[in-house]
C-alpha positions as CSV (number, residue, x, y, z in Angstrom):
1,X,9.8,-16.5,-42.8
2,X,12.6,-14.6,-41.1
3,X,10.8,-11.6,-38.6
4,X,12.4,-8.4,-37.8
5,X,11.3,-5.9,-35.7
6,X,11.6,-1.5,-35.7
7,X,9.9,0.6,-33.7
8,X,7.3,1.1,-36.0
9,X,6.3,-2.7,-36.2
10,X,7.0,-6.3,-37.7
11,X,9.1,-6.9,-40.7
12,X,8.1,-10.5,-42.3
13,X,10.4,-11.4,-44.9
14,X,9.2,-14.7,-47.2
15,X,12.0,-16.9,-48.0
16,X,10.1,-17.0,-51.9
17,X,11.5,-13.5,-51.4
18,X,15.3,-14.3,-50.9
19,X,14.8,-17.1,-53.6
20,X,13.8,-14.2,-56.3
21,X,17.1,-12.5,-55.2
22,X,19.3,-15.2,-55.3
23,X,18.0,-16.3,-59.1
24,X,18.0,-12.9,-60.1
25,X,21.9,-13.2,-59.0
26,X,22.3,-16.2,-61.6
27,X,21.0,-14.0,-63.9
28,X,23.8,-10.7,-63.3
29,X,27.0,-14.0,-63.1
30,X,28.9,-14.5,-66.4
31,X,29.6,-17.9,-66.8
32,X,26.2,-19.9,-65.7
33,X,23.4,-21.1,-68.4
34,X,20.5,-21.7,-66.3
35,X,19.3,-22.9,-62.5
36,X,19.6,-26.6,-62.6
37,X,15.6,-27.6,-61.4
38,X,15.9,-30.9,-62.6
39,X,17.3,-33.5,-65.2
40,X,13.9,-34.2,-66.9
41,X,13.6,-30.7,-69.5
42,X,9.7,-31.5,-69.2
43,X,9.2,-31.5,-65.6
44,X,11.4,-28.1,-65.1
45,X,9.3,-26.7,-67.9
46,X,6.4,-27.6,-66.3
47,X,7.5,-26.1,-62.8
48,X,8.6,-22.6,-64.7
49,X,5.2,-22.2,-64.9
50,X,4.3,-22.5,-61.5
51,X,7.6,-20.2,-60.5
52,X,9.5,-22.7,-59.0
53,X,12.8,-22.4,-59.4
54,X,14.9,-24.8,-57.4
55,X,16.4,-22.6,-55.4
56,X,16.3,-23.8,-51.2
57,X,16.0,-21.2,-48.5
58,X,16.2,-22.2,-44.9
59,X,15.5,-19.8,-41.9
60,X,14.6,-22.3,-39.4
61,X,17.8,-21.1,-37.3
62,X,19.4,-17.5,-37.2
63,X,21.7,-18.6,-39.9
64,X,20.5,-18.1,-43.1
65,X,21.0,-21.6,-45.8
66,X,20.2,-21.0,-49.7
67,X,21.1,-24.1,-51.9
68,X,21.7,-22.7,-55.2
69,X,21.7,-25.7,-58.5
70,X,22.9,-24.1,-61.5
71,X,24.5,-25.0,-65.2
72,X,27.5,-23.5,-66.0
73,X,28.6,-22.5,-69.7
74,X,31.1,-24.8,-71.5
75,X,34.4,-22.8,-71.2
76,X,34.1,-21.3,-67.9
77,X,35.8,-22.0,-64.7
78,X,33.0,-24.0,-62.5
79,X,34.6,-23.0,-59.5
80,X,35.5,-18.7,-60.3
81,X,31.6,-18.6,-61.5
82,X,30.5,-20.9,-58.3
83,X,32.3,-18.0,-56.0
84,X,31.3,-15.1,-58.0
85,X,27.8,-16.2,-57.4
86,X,28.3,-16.9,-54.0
87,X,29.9,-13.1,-53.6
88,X,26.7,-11.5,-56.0
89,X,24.1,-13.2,-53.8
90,X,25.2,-11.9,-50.6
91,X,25.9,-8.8,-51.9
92,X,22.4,-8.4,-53.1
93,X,20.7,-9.3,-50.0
94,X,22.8,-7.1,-48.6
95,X,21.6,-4.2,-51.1
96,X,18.0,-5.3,-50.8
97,X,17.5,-6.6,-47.0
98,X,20.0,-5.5,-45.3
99,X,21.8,-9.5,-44.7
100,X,25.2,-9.7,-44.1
101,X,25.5,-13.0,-43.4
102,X,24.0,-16.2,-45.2
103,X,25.6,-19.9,-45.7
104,X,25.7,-20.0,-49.9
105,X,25.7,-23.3,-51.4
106,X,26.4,-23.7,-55.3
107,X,25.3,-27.3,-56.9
108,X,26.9,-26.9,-60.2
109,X,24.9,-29.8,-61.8
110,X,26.2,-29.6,-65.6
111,X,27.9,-27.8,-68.0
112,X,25.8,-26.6,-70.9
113,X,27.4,-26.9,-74.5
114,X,24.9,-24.5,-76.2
């Protein structure tokens, strides 16, 4: 949980909370299928359900870590759609949090033929 603090109080923000935005990013990047949770379809079904999406946040330092595993779309440049997402994710914590600076890692994991 990364704290900050105003004169009014304590901020508290959840890393679940910086793992919504960074899968919401996947979601705004041409190019990628789906997050990459796992190679068994039934066990990333299964996890869907419980909102789990994959996606690794570490605030145990002042640097900010997300691990990002996706599937990119046959066609596509792996490594123009790995940046792109990179550049969408900071940009929307910086929108929505006010984070300028995060260490963005992108597992491309496959490439979906669908």
């Amino acid at each position: 949980m990364k704290e900050y603090r105003s004169s009014l109080g304590n901020i508290k923000i959840h890393r679940r909370l910086i793992s919504q935005i960074a899968e919401l990013a996947t979601k705004e990047v041409e190019g990628i299928d789906s997050l990459a949770i796992t190679s068994r379809m039934w066990l990333s079904h299964l996890l869907s359900f419980f909102n789990i999406s994959g996606i690794k946040v570490d605030i145990a330092s002042e640097e900010l870590k997300i691990e990002i595993p996706i599937v990119v779309k046959y066609g596509y440049n792996v490594y123009e759609v790995a940046t792109a997402l990179q550049e969408k994710v900071l940009d929307n914590l910086l929108r929505s949090l006010n984070i300028d600076n995060a260490f963005i890692n992108i597992k491309v994991k496959g490439i979906s033929y669908t």
